[in-house]
Structure formats: structure tokens, C-alpha cells
C-alpha positions, 0 to 999 in steps of 0.5 A: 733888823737893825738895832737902834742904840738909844743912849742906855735908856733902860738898858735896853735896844730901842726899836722903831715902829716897824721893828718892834712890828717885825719882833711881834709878828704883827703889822706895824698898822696894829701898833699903831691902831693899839698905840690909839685905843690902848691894849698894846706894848707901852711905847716912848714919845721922843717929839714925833718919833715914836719908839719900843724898848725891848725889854718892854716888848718881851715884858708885853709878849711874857704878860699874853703867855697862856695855857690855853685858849679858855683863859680869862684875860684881863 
């Protein structure tokens, strides 16, 4: 996966579409339908580009840890 230097926003890598899909294991089209109706990993507009920090998505990904599958969610 190649890294896209963002400049030290937030100290962190800034990841396209695609790469933030291959970080989550999810098809990039789930980004994108999440990206619609909510739900997913908070994202950066830069006109049309579209961008994911890292530390967002490891946020997103610490926030769906579960014990086990009876869990409520909120």
C-alpha cells in the first residue's frame, strides 16, 4: 500500500478510498455507500478528493471491538 504524505495534517497518513478499503478489509464500494447514509469511518473532502486518516480509521476500527456477538450497539 503506498502512503500518501499529507503535509502533517494530524500527524498522521492520509489514505485514498481504495487504501483505506484495503486497511479495513472491506470493498471500497462500502466506503463509499457508508460515506452516503453514515455509520462508517469519518473522512476529509479536499474539493473532490476524498481522503481517510489513519488514525481515524484505527479510531473507527478500536470503537467496533466487541466481546461477543450479543453486544448492543450504538
Amino acid at each position: 500500500m503506498n502512503n500518501i504524505n499529507n503535509g502533517g495534517h494530524m500527524g498522521t497518513k492520509m489514505l485514498t478510498t481504495k487504501q483505506a478499503a484495503e486497511y479495513l478489509g472491506l470493498a471500497e464500494t462500502t466506503l463509499e455507500a457508508w460515506r452516503c447514509r453514515g455509520g462508517g469511518p469519518v473522512f476529509i473532502k479536499l474539493n473532490k478528493a476524498v481522503r481517510y486518516s489513519l488514525d481515524h480509521l484505527d479510531s473507527f476500527l478500536n470503537s467496533r471491538t466487541r466481546t461477543s456477538t450479543s453486544e448492543v450497539t450504538k
